[in-house]
VODO-529019 format. One record per residue (C-alpha): x, y, z; residue number from 1; residue in one letter. Coordinates in steps of 0.001 Angstrom, whole numbers. Example, Ala and Ser with C-alpha at 12.3 -4.5 7.8 and 13.67 -1.06 7.14 Angstrom:
// residues 2
{{12300 -4500 7800} 1 "A"}
{{13670 -1060 7140} 2 "S"}
This chain:
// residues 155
{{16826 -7756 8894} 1 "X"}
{{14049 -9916 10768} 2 "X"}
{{11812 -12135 9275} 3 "X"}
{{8956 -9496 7549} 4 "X"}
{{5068 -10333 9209} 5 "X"}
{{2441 -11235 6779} 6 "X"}
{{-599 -9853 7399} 7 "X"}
{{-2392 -11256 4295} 8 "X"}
{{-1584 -15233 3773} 9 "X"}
{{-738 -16091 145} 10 "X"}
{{-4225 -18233 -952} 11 "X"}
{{-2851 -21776 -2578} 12 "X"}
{{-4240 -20817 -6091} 13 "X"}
{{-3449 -16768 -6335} 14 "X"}
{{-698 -15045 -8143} 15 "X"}
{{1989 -13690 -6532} 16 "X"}
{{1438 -10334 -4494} 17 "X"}
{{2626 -7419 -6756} 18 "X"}
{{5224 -4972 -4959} 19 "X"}
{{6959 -1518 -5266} 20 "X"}
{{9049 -83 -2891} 21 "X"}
{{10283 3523 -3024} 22 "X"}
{{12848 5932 -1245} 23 "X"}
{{11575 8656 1241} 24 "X"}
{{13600 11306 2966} 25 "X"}
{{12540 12461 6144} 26 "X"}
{{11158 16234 6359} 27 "X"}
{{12114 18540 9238} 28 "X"}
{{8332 19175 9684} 29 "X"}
{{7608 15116 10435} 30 "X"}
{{9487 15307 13265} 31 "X"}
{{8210 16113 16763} 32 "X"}
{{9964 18068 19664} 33 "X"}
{{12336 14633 20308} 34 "X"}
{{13539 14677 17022} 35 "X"}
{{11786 11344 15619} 36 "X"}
{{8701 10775 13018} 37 "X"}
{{5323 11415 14729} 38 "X"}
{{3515 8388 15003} 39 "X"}
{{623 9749 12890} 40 "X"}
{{2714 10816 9970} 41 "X"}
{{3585 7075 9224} 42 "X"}
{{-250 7204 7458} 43 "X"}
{{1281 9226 4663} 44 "X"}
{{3868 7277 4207} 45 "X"}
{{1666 4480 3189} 46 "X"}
{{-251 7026 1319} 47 "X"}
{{3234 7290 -854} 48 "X"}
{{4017 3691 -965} 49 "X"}
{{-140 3783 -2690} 50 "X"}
{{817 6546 -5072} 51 "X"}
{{3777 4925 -6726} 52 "X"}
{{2243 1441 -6280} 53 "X"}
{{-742 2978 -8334} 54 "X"}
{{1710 4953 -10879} 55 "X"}
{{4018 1654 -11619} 56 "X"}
{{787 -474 -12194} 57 "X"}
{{-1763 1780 -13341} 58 "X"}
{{-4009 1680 -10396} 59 "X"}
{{-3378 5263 -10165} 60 "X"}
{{-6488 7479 -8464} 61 "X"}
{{-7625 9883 -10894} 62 "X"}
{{-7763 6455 -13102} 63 "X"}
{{-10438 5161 -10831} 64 "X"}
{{-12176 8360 -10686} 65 "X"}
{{-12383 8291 -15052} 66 "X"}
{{-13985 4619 -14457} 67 "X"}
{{-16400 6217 -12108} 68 "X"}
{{-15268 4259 -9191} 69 "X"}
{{-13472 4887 -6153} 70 "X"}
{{-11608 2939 -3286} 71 "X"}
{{-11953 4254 92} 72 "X"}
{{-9981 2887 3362} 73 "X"}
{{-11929 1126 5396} 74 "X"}
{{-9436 -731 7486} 75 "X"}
{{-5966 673 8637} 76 "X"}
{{-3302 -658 10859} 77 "X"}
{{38 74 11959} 78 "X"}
{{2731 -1214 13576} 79 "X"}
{{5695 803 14963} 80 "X"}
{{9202 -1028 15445} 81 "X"}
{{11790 1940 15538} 82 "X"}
{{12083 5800 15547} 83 "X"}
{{12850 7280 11930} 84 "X"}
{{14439 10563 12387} 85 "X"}
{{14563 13863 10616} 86 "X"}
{{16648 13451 7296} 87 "X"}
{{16548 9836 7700} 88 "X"}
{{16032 8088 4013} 89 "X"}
{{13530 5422 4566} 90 "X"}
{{12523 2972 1891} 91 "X"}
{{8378 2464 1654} 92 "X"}
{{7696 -1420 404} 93 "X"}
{{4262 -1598 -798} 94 "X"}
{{2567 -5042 -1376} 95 "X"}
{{-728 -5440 -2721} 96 "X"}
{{-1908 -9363 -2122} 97 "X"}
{{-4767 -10924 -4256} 98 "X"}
{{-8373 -11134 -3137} 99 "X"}
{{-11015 -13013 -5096} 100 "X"}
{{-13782 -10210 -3183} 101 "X"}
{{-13431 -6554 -4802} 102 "X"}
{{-11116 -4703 -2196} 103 "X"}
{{-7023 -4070 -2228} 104 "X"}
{{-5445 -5453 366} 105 "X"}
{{-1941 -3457 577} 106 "X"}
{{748 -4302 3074} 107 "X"}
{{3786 -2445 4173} 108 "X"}
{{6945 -2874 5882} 109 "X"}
{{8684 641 6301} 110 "X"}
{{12966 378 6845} 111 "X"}
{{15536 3193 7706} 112 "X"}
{{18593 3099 5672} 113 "X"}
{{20398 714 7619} 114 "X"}
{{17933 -1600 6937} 115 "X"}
{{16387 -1845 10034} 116 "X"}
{{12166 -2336 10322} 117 "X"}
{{11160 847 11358} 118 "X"}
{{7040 -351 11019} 119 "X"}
{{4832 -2502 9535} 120 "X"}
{{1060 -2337 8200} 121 "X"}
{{-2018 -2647 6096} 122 "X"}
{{-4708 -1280 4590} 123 "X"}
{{-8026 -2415 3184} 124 "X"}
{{-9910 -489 422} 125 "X"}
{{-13295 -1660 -993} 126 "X"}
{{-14136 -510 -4302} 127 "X"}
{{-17573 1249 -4618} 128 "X"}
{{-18985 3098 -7352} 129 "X"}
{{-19045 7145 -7232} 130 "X"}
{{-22026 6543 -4401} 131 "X"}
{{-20257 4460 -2263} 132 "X"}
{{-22252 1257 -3324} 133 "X"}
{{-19737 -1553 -2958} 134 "X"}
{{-18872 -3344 -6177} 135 "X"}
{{-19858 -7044 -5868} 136 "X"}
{{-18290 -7806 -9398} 137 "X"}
{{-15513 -5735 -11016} 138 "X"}
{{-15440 -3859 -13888} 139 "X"}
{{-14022 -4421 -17304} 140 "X"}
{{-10863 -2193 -15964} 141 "X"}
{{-10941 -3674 -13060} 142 "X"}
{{-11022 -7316 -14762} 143 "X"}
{{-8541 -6585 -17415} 144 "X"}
{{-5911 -5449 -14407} 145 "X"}
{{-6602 -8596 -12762} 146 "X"}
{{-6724 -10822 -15371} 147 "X"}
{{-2990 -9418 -16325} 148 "X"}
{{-2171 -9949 -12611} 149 "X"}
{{-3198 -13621 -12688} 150 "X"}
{{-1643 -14251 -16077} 151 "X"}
{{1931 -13389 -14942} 152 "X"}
{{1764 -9867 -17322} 153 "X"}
{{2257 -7348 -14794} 154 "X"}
{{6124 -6893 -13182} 155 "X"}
């Protein structure tokens, strides 16, 4: 496999980016009329690679609606390499990298199951309160998750 893209550089002083990475079978209705993944399905997949990012290190959404907080998109971008095609098992590596401001920064490299890059991407969420207001400082949930983060606790 090539050399994976970076879109957020590692800072000097922050803890390692935390990653899961999960299997995905392509469905017949993802495909379009020449038998590969339409380009704009490729937005759930990084919608999946969120879910189980959120379910292996509690960063799950109905979480950050208890807290009274929420994380909207507000920067997504995607790269495509190669085609998946219909019943094609794809695995869905989802990295989120450490920022000292109050938004997840979540990268993604998508590969068939030969192991080939299929696409690449990111996604920026800023956390706001229920309103939208952006949070400037984070929250004792949100501090307790990073402070695990930064002290090696979370695998």
């Amino acid at each position: 496999m090539r050399s994976q893209h970076c879109y957020f550089p590692q800072e000097p002083d922050a803890p390692r980016p935390l990653t899961v990475t999960i299997p995905r079978r392509v469905r017949f209705e993802e495909i379009d009329p020449l038998g590969m993944v339409w380009h704009g399905r490729y937005v759930s997949y990084l919608e999946d690679g969120r879910v189980a990012f959120g379910d292996r290190y509690g960063l799950r959404y109905m979480k950050f609606k208890d807290e009274g907080l929420a994380a909207p998109i507000v920067k997504m971008h995607i790269d495509y390499k190669a085609s998946l095609r219909f019943d094609e098992i794809m695995n869905i590596k989802t990295t989120l990298h450490w920022c000292d401001a109050m938004r997840l920064n979540f990268e993604y490299h998508i590969t068939g199951q030969d192991g080939r890059l299929m696409a690449t991407g990111y996604t920026v969420q800023l956390l706001t309160d229920m309103k939208g207001l952006v949070l400037l400082m984070p929250t004792a949930w949100i501090e307790d998750f990073r402070q695990k983060w930064k002290d090696g606790k979370l695998e």
